[in-house]
C-alpha positions in Angstrom: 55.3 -41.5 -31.4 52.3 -39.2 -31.5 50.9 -37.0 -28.9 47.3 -37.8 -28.0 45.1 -34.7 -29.4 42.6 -34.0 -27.4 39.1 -33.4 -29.6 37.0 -30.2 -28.9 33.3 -30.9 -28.6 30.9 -28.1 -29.3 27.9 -27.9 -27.3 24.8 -29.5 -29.3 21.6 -28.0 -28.6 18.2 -29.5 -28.8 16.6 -28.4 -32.3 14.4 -25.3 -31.9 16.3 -23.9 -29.1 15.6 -20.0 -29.0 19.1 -18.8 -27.3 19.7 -16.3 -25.0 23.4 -15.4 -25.6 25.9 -17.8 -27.0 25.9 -20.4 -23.9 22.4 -19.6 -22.9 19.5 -21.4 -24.4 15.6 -21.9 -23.9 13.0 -24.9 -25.0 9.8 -25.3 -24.5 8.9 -29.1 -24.2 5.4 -30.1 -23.6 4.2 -28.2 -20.4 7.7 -27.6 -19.2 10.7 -24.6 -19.9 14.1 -26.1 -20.4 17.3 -23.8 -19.8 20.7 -25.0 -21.5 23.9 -24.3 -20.7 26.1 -25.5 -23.2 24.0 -28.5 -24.5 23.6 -29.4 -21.1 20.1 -28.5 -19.2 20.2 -26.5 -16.0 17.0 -26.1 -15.0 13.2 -26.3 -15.7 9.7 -24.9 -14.7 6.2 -25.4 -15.6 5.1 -22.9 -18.4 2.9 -21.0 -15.9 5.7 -20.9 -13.0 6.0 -17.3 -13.2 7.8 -17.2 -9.6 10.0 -19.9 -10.9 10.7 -18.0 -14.1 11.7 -14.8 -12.1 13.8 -16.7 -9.5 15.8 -18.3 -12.2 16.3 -15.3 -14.5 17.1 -13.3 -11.8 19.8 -16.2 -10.6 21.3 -16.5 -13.8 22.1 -12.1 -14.1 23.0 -12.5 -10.6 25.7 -15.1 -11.3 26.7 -13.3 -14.8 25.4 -16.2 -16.9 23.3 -14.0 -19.1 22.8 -9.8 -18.8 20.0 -8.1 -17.4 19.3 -6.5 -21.8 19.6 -10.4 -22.3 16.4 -10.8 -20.1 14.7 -8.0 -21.3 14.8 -8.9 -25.3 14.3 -13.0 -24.7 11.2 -12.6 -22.5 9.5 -9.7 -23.9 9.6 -7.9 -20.2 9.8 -4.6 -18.8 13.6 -3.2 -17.4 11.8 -2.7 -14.0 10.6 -5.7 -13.7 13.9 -7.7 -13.8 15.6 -5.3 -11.6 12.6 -5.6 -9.3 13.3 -9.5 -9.0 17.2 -9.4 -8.7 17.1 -7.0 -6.1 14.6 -9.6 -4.1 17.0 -12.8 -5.1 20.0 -10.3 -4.0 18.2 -9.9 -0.7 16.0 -12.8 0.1 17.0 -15.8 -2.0 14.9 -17.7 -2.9 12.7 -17.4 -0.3 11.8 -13.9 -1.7 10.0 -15.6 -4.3 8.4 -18.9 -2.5 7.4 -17.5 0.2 3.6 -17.6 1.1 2.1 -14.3 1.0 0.4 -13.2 4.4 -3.6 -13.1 3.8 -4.7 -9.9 5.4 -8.0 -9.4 6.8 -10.3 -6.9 5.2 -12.2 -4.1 7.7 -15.3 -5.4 8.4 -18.2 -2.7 6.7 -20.8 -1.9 9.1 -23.9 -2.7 7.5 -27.3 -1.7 8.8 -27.7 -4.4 11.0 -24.3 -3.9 12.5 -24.6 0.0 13.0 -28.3 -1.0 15.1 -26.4 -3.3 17.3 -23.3 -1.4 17.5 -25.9 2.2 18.5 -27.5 -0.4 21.1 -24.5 -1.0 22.6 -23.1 2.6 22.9 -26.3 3.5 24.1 -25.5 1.3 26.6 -22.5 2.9 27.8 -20.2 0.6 26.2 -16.9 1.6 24.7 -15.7 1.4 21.0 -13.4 -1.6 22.3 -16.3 -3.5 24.4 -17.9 -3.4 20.8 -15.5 -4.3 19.0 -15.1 -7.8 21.0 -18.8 -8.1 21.1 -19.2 -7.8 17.5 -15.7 -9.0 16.2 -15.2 -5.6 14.7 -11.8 -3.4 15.0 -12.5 -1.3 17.8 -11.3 2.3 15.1 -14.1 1.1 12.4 -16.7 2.1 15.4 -14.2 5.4 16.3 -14.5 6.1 12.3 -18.1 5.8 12.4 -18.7 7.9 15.1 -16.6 10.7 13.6 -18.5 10.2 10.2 -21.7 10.4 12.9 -23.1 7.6 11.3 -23.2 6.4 15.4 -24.1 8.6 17.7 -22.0 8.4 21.6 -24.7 9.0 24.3 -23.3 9.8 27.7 -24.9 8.2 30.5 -24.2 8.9 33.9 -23.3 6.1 36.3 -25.2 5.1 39.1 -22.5 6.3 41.1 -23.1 9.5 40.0 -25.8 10.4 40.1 -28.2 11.1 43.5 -30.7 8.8 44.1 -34.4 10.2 44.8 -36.6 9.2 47.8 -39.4 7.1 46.7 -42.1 9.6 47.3 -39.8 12.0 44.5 -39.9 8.9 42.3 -43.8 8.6 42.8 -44.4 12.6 42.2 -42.2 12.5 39.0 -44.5 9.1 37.7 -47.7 10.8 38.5 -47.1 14.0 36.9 -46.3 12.6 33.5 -48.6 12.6 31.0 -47.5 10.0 29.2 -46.1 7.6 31.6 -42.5 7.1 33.1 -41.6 5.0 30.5 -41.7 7.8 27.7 -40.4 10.9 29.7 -37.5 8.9 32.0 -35.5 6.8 29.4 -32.5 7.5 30.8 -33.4 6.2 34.0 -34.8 3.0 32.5 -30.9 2.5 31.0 -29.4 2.9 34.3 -31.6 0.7 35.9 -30.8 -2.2 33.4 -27.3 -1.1 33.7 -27.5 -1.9 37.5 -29.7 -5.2 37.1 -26.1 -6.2 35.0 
């Protein structure tokens, strides 16, 4: 009686299959990438999935189904690049590559009409952080522009100190100005708003 022989497939590929190594292959059908393992497809991206191409190539060296040279030659891409994405799978997962990428907001520029308001307001007394709330700027991008003096920080005494005159020294002062209160006693006239506040 004889022994049942067991028959040895080989692994069929798909006909223009570019291979990677000798179990490793690649096919590009319509929009998609197909990766085979033995005949057998393993996985697939879009042709523009570049975060799903690095995930998977960097998958495959991780598990030793193809070598980082392997890579490298197939895909026409740099040494530092593949390391760069295996050392993300290695520590992130896949998560390294899906993840959404935090928008960060850009400095806000103080343009002319921002650096008018912003001088009003530290004319005013007001610190770079009151500003910065009032004008939805970050409170250092009004430090910056003082530093750069592109705003100028005017130091006005509060009421508290400073000694109030009788209203006969108030009248004497008015009278002996040529030009009027209004052009000689600016600073009082911002301390006075300041107290109507």
């Amino acid at each position: 009686m004889k022994k049942n022989m067991h028959q040895t497939f080989l692994p069929v590929y798909p006909k223009d299959t570019k291979m990677i190594n000798s179990d490793i292959g690649i096919k590009n059908i319509g929009e998609k990438i197909l990766y085979f393992n033995g005949g057998m497809p393993i996985y697939q991206h879009h042709v523009n999935d570049y975060k799903s191409f690095r995930y998977i190539t960097s998958q495959m060296i991780d598990l030793k189904t193809v070598r980082h040279v392997e890579i490298i030659s197939s895909f026409k891409v740099s040494k530092e690049s593949v390391n760069r994405w295996l050392k993300i799978y290695r520590q992130e997962g896949a998560m390294g590559f899906f993840r959404e990428k935090k928008v960060t907001k850009k400095g806000t520029t103080l343009t002319d009409d921002m650096l008018l308001k912003a001088q009003a307001l530290l004319n005013f007394g007001k610190t770079p952080k009151e500003i910065g709330e009032e004008l939805d700027i970050k409170p250092d991008t009004i430090r910056k522009a003082i530093s750069s003096h592109r705003l100028t920080r005017i130091t006005v005494p509060t009421p508290i100190h400073m000694k109030e005159k009788t209203q006969s020294e108030r009248s004497k002062e008015d009278s002996s100005a040529i030009l009027g209160v209004g052009c000689t006693n600016a600073l009082g006239r911002i301390v006075a708003i300041l107290k109507k506040k």
